[in-house]
N, C-alpha and C positions, 0 to 999 in steps of 0.2 A: 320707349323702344319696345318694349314688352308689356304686358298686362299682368303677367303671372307665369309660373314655373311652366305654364302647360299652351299658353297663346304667346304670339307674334305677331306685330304689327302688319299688314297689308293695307298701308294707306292709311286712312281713317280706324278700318278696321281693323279688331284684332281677330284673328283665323286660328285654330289649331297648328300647331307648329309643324307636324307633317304635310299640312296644305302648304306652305307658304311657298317651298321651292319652285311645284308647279305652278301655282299661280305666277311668279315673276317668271320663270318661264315662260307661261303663255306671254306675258309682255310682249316679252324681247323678241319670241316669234312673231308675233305680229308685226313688230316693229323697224326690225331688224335692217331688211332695204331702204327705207328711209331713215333710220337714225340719224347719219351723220347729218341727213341734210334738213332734221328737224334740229340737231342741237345749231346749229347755224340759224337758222330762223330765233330760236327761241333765247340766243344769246345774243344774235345780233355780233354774232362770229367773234365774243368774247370768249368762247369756251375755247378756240387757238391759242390764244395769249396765256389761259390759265395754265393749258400742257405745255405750251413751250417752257412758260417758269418752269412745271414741276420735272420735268424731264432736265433744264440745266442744273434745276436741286441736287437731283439724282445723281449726275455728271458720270456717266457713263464711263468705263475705263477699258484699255485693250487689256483679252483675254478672259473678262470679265462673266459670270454668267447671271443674267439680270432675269426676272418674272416680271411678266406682269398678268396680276391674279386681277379677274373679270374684264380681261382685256377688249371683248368685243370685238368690232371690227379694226382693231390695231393702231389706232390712232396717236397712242402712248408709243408705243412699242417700233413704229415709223419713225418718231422723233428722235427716241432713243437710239435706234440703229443708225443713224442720220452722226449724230455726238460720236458714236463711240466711233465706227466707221473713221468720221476724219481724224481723231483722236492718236486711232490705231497707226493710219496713216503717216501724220506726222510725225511719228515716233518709230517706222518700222516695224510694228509690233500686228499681234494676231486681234482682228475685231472682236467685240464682246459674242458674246452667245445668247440669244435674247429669245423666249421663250412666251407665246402667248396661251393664257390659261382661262378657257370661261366654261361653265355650264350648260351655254345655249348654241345649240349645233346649227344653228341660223345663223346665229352673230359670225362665229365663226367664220360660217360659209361666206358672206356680204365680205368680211374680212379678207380670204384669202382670191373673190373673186375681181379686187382690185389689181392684182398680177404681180404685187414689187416682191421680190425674192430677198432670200434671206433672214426669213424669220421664223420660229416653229409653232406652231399651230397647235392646240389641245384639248378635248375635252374633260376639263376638273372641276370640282368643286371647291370653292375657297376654305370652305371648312377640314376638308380629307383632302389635299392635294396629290397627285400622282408626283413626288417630291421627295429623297433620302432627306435625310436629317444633315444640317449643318451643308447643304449645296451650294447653295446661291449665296455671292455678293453682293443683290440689292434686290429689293421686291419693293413695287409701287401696287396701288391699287386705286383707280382713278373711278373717280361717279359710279362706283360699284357696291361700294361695304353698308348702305345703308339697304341695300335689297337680300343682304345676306339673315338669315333666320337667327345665327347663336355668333354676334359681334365677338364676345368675349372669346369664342371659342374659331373666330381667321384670326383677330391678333396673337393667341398660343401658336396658332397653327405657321404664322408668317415670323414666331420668334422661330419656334420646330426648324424651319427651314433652311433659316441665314445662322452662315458662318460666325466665327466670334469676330468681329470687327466690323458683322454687316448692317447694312442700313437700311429700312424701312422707311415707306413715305405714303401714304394715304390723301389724295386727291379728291373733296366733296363738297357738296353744298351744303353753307352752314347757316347762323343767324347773323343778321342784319348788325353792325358795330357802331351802326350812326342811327342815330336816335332821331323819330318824327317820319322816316322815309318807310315807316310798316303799313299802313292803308294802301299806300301806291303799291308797293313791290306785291300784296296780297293780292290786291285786285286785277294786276298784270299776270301774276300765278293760276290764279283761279280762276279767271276768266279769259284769259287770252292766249294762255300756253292749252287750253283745252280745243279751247277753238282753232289753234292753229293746228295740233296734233287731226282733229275732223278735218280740215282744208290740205293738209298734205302729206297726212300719212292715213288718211279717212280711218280712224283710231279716237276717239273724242275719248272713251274710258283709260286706255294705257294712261295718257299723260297725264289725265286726271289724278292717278294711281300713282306717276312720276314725283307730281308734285308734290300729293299728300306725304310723300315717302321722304321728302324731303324736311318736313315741317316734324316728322315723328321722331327725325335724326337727334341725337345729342350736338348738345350746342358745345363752341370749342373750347372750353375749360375742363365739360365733364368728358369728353370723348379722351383732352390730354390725357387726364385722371385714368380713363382707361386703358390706354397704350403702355400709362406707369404701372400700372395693376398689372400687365400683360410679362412686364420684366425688362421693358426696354430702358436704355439708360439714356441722358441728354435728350429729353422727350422736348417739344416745344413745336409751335405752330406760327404760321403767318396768315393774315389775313388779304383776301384781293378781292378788290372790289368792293368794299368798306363791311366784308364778312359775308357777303355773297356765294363766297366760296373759301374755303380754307386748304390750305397744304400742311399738315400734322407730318412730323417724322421721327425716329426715333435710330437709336443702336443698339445692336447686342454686344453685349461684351463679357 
């Protein structure tokens, strides 16, 4: 994750810790009008299935006020509103309040210029969020936390936040849980999420960058390990897609 007190990972490389916001920045700039329609190519439109689970995890409540930290173009935060909305509905009750929070003033923009209403828009960093203390009943964080510079220090920031009874949930690419499928899954990583990132977002370094970013992550024992260190209680993970991706979540209490 780190090299030392003073570097952070950027892909392969580690960078001065002051670099690393801009550099994923420039990413997600780059990126940003085609994202969605890269993660759909590059999952083969399994990254749907993954937010639909993490978003029914989440279960959205009337009145509710939910984050989601590196939200991006809102693709969480759609589903979400989607839940609590009928939720609200069937009960008579006031919809949740659902709040989008990224860094990158592109993402955003891609996000809110898909036109659905109803959801708030922001720019934050996951580490300093524009957040009181003890707000929000739920914060997710979907394919986001591993581009974050000080891990340790959004999970403080996402306990900082949630109420005492609230719920966290972290949405990322992990390591592989079935044994023998690592040559393949590498070789489709490194050579064909590059390639496609040049062929439809004419971008061949971002995804390159995507990917590495992924392989520097903690894998999902040590990452639990750290949501426990964080102070969250009933910490625990599931895996989808035989560890492809993981859903980590935890409580405060």
């Amino acid at each position: 994750m780190t090299s030392n007190d003073e570097t952070a990972s950027f892909g392969f490389q580690d960078v001065p810790k002051g670099e690393k916001a801009g550099r994923v920045r420039a990413v997600f700039d780059s990126v940003a009008t085609r994202y969605d329609l890269m993660n759909d190519a590059m999952s083969m439109g399994m990254h749907r299935l993954w937010k639909d689970a993490a978003a029914a995890k989440l279960n959205p409540q009337p009145g509710e006020l939910i984050l989601d930290i590196a939200g991006g173009t809102g693709d969480i935060a759609r589903r979400l509103k989607k839940l609590g909305d009928n939720a609200a509905r069937r009960r008579g009750l006031e919809p949740p309040e659902i709040h989008v929070i990224d860094i990158n003033t592109e993402m955003l923009e891609a996000g809110r210029a898909k036109g659905e209403g109803g959801l708030s828009w922001h720019e934050g960093d996951a580490e300093n969020l524009p957040v009181d203390d003890g707000a929000a009943d739920a914060y997710i964080i979907s394919f986001g936390i591993r581009n974050c510079t000080n891990i340790p220090g959004v999970l403080a920031e996402a306990k900082r936040v949630l109420k005492p009874g609230g719920r966290f949930y972290c949405l990322e690419f992990s390591r592989l849980a079935i044994g023998g499928l690592e040559p393949a899954y590498d070789f489709y990583s490194f050579n064909a999420v590059p390639k496609m990132g040049k062929w439809l977002a004419k971008d061949e370094d971002s995804y390159r960058y995507l990917v590495e970013s992924i392989r520097r992550f903690p894998d999902q024992e040590t990452f639990l390990g750290m949501i426990r260190d964080a102070g969250f209680s009933r910490a625990a993970y599931r895996n989808m897609a035989g560890g492809v991706v993981a859903l980590h979540w935890g409580w405060v209490v």
